[in-house]
C-alpha atoms as a printed R data frame, in Angstrom:
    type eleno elety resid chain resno       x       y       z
1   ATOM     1    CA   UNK     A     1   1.327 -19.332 -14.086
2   ATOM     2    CA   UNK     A     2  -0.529 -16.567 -12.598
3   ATOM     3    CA   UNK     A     3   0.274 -15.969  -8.899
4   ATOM     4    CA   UNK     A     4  -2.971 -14.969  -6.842
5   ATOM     5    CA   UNK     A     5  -2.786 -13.615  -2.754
6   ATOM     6    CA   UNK     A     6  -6.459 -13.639  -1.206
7   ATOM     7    CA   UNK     A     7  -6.787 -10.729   1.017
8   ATOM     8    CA   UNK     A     8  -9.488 -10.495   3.904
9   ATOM     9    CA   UNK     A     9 -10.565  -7.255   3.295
10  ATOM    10    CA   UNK     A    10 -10.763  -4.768   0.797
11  ATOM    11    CA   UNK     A    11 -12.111  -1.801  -0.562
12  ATOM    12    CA   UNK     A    12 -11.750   0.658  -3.696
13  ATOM    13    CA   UNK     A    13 -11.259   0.509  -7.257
14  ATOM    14    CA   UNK     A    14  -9.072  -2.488  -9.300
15  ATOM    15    CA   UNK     A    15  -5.629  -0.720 -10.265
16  ATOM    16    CA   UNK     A    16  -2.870  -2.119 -11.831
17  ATOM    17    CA   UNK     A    17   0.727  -1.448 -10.790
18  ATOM    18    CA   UNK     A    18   4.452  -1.944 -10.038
19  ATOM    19    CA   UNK     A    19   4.729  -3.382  -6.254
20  ATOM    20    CA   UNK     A    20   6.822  -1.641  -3.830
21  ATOM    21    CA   UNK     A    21   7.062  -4.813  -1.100
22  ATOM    22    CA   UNK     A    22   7.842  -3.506   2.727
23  ATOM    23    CA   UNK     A    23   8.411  -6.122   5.548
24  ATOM    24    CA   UNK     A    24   7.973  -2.863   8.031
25  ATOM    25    CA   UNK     A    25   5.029  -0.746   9.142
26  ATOM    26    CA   UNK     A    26   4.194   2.155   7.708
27  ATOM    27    CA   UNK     A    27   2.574   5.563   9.053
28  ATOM    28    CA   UNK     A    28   1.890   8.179   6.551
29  ATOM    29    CA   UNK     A    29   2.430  10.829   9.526
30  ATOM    30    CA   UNK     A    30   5.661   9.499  11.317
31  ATOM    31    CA   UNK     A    31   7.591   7.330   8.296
32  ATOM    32    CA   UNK     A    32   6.790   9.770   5.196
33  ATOM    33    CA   UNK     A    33   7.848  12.998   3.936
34  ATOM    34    CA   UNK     A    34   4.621  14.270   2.386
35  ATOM    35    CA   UNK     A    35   6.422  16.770   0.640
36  ATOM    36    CA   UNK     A    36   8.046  14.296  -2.217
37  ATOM    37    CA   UNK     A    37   6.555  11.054  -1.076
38  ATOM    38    CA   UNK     A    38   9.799   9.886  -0.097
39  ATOM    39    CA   UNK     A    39  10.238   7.503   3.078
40  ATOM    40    CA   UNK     A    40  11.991   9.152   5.316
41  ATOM    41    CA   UNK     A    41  12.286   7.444   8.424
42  ATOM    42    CA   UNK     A    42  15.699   6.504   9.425
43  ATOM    43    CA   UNK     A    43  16.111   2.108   9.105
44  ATOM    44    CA   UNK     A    44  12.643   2.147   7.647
45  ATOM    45    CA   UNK     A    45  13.359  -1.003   4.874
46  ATOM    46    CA   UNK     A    46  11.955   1.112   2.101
47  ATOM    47    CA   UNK     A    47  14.101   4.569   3.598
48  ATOM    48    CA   UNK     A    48  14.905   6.710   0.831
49  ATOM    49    CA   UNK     A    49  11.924   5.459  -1.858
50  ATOM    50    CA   UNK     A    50   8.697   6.746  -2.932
51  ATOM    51    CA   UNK     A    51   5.909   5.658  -2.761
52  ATOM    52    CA   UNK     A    52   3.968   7.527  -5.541
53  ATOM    53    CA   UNK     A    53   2.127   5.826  -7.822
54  ATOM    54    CA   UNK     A    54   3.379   2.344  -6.365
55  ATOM    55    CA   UNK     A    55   1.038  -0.635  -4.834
56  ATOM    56    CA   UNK     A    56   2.809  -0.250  -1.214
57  ATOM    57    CA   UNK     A    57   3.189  -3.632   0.606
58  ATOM    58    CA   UNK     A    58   3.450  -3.470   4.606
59  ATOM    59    CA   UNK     A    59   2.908  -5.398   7.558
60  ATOM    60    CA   UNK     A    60   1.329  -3.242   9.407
61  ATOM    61    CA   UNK     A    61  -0.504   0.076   9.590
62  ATOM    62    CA   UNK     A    62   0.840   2.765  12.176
63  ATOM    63    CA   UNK     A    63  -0.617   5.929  13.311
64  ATOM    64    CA   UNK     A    64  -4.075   7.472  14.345
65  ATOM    65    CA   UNK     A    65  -6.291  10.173  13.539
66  ATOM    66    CA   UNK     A    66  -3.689  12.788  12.033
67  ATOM    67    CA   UNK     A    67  -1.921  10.005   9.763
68  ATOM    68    CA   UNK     A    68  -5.329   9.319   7.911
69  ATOM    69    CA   UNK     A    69  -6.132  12.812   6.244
70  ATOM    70    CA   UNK     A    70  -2.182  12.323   4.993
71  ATOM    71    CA   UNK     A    71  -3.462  10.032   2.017
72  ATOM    72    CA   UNK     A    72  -5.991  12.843   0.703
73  ATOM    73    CA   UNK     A    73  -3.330  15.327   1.366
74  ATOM    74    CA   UNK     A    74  -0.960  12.688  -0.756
75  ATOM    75    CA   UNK     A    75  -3.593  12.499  -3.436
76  ATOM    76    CA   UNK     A    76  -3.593  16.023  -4.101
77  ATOM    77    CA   UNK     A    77   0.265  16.529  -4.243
78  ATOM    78    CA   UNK     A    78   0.171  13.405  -6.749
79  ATOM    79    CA   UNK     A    79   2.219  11.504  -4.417
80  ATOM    80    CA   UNK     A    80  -0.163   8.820  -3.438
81  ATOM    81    CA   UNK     A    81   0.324   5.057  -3.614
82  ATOM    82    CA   UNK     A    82  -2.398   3.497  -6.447
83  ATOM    83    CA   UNK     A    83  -3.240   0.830  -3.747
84  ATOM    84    CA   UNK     A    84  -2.075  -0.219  -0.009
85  ATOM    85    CA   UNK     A    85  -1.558  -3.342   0.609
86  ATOM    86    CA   UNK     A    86  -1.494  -3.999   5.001
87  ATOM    87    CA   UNK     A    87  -1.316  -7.388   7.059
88  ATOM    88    CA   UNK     A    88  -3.015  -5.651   9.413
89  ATOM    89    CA   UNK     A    89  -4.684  -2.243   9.600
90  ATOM    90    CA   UNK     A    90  -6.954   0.478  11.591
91  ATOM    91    CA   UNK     A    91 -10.295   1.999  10.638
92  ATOM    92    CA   UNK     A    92  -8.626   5.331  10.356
93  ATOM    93    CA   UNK     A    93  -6.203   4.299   7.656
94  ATOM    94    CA   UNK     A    94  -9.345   2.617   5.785
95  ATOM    95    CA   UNK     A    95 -11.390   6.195   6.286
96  ATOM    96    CA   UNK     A    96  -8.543   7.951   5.030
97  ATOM    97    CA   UNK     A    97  -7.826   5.504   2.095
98  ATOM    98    CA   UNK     A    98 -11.328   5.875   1.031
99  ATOM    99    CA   UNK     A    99 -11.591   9.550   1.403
100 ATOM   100    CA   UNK     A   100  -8.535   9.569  -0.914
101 ATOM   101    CA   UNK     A   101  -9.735   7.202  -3.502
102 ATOM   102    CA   UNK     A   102  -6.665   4.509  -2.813
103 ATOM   103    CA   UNK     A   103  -7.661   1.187  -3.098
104 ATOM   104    CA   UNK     A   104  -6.769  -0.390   0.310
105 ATOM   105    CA   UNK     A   105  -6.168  -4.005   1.180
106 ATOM   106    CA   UNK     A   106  -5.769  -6.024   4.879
107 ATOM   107    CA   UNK     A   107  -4.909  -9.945   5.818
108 ATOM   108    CA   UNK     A   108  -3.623 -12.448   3.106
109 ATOM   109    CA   UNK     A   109  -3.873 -16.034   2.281
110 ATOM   110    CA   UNK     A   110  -0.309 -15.658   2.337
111 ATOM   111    CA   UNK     A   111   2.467 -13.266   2.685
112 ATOM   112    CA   UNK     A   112   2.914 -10.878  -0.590
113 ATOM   113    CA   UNK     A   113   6.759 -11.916  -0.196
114 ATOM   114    CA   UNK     A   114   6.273 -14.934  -1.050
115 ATOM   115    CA   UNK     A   115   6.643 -15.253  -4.589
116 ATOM   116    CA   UNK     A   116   5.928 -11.650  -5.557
117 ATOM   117    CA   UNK     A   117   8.631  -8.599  -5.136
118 ATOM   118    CA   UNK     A   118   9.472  -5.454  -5.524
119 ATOM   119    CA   UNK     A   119   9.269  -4.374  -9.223
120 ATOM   120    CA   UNK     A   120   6.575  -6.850  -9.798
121 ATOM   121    CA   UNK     A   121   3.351  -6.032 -11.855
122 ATOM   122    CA   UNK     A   122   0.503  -6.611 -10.255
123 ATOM   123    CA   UNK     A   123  -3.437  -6.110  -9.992
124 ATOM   124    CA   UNK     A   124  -5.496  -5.208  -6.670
125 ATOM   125    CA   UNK     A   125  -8.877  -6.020  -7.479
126 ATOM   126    CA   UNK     A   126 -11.049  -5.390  -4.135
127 ATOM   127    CA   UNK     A   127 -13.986  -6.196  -5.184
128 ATOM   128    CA   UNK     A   128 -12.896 -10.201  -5.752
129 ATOM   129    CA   UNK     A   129 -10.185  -9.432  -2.495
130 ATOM   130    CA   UNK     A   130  -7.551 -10.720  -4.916
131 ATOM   131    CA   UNK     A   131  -3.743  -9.502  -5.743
132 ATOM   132    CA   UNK     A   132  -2.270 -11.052  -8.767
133 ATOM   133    CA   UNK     A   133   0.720 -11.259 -10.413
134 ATOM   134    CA   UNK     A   134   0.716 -10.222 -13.881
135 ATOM   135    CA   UNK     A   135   4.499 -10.045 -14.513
136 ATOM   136    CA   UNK     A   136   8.013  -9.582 -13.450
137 ATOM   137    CA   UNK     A   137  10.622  -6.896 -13.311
């Protein structure tokens, strides 16, 4: 049975990918070594794993001006998530997002954690404001 999350918002291109599911914020700027994509902040749920070429879950987006040009930068290093996936998020992190060409998400009909998890296959597709779940690890 195919699993489907609404979302509230959304904006870029349908990608496919493997989910990378993150009950924490996350700020480009403050949480992320942009140097290997690698979350780097200490007791961050996700420390120590990239986030390149993953659809990035998190509750929250953190950070302002300078942590939205940090996608493009991302982007051009290769190290860029295919999609973002927020509860909640700030016009900066969309402007960035889009400037970068990452698909970007915000709100659900319910939480991605339930019934979805890291490892997961599964499809943004902004355009309907759907995430499904095409498979399991």
């Amino acid at each position: 049975m195919l699993q489907t999350i609404s979302v509230t918002r959304a904006v870029g291109d349908v990608v496919e990918g493997e989910l990378l599911l993150s009950r924490d914020g996350f700020s480009p700027r403050y949480d992320l070594d942009r140097l290997t994509g690698v979350i780097t902040r200490p007791g961050h749920d996700l420390e120590g794993i990239s986030i390149a070429d993953k659809i990035c879950v998190f509750s929250e987006a953190k950070g302002g001006i300078a942590a939205g040009w940090a996608y493009n930068d991302l982007k051009h290093k290769q190290l860029a998530p295919r999609a973002l996936i927020f509860g909640v998020t700030n016009p900066v992190m969309v402007q960035g997002a889009i400037f970068a060409g990452i698909a970007l998400t915000e709100g659900w009909s319910r939480p991605p954690d339930d019934g979805m998890k890291t490892g997961d296959w599964v499809r943004v597709d902004p355009m309907r404001r759907v995430i499904e779940l095409l498979g399991d690890e």
